[in-house]
C-alpha positions in Angstrom: 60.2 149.1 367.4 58.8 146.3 369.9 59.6 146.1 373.6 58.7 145.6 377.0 59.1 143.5 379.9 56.0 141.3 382.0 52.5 141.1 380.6 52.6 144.0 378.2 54.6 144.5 375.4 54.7 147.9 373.2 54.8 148.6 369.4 56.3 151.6 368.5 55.7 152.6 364.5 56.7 156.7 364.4 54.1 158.5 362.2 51.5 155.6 362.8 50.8 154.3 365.6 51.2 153.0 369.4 50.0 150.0 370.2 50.3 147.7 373.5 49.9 143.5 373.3 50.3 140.4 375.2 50.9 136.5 373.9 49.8 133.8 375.1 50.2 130.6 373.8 46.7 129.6 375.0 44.3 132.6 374.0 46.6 134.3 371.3 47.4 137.7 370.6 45.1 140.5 372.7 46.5 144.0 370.9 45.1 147.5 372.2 45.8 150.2 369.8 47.4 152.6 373.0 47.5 155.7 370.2 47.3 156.6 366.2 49.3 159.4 364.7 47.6 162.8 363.3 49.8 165.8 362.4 47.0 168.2 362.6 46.0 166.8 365.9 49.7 166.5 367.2 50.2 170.4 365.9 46.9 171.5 368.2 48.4 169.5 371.3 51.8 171.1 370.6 50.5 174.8 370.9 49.4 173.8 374.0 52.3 171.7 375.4 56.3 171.4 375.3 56.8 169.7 372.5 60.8 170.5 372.2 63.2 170.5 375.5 66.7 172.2 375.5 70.1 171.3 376.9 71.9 174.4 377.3 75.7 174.2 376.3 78.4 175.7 378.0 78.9 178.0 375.0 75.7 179.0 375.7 73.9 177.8 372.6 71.0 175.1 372.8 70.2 172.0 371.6 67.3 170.2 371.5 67.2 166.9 374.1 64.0 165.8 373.3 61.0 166.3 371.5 57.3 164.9 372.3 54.4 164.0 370.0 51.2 163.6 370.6 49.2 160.1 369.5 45.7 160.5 370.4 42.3 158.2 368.8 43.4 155.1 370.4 40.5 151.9 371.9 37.8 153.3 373.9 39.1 153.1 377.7 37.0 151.0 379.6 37.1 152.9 382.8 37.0 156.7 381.0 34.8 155.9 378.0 37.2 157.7 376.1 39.8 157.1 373.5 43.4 156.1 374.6 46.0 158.5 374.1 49.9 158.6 374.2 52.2 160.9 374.4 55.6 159.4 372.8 59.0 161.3 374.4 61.9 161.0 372.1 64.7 161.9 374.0 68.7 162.1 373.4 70.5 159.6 375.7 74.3 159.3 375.4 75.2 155.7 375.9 79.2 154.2 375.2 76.6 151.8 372.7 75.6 153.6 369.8 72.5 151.9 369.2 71.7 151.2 373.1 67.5 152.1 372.9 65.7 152.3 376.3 61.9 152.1 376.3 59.2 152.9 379.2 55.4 153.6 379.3 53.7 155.0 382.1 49.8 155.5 382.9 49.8 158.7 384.5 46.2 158.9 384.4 43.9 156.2 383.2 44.4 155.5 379.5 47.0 157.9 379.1 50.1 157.3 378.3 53.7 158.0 378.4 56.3 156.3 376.0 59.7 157.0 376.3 62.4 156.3 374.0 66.0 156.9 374.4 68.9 156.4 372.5 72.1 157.8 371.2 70.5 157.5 367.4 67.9 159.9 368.3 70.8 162.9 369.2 71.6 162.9 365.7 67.9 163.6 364.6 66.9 165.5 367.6 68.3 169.1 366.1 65.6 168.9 363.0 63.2 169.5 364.7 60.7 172.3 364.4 58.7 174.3 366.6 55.7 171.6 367.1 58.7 169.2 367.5 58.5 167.4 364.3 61.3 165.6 362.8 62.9 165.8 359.3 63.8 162.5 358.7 65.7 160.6 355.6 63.9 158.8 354.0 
């Protein structure tokens, strides 16, 4: 999945990789790889983070809103001297357009991350997840 509005555009592969570009017809393609996907890493971050989020029902039962995985051994950071990392929300977003998808990154701290993705398609995916948050996805 690519988006993004102004200088910055985002590349969204899930299971591989983050990455953040700009093109210009001038000096070309400049691509910084934001984040690179490592279960065993994402499973560590997880034990230590909320990697599932719950809506609670009126019935009283919960579902799962959102889930969040970890993308870490991204470009150096210039300013930190430390590889990029990203955390990628996947979150359930009810939209009248079933395959309405809303994307945002934000730089909380320097060279890391947040991508969030939102959607409708993701409610019906959301509920496979498992305790670190991964999905069981068709293939």
């Amino acid at each position: 999945m690519t988006k993004g509005v102004g200088w910055w555009k985002y590349e969204f592969c899930y299971g591989k990789h983050v990455h953040q570009y700009h093109e210009d017809k001038d000096s070309g393609k400049t691509s910084v790889v934001v984040g690179t996907w490592n279960q065993e890493e994402h499973i560590e971050w997880a034990k230590k983070n909320t990697a599932r989020a719950y809506h609670l029902q009126d019935d009283g039962t919960q579902t799962v809103r959102m889930v969040s995985h970890f993308y870490g051994n991204g470009d150096i950071c210039d300013i930190t001297d430390k590889p990029r990392q990203v955390t990628v929300k996947l979150k359930c977003k009810e939209s009248d357009s079933p395959h309405a998808v809303t994307v945002y990154m934000l730089e909380p701290h320097s060279c890391q991350y947040i991508l969030g993705v939102e959607s409708p398609v993701i409610c019906k995916i959301l509920d496979t997840a498992d305790e670190n948050g991964l999905l069981s996805l068709p293939n």
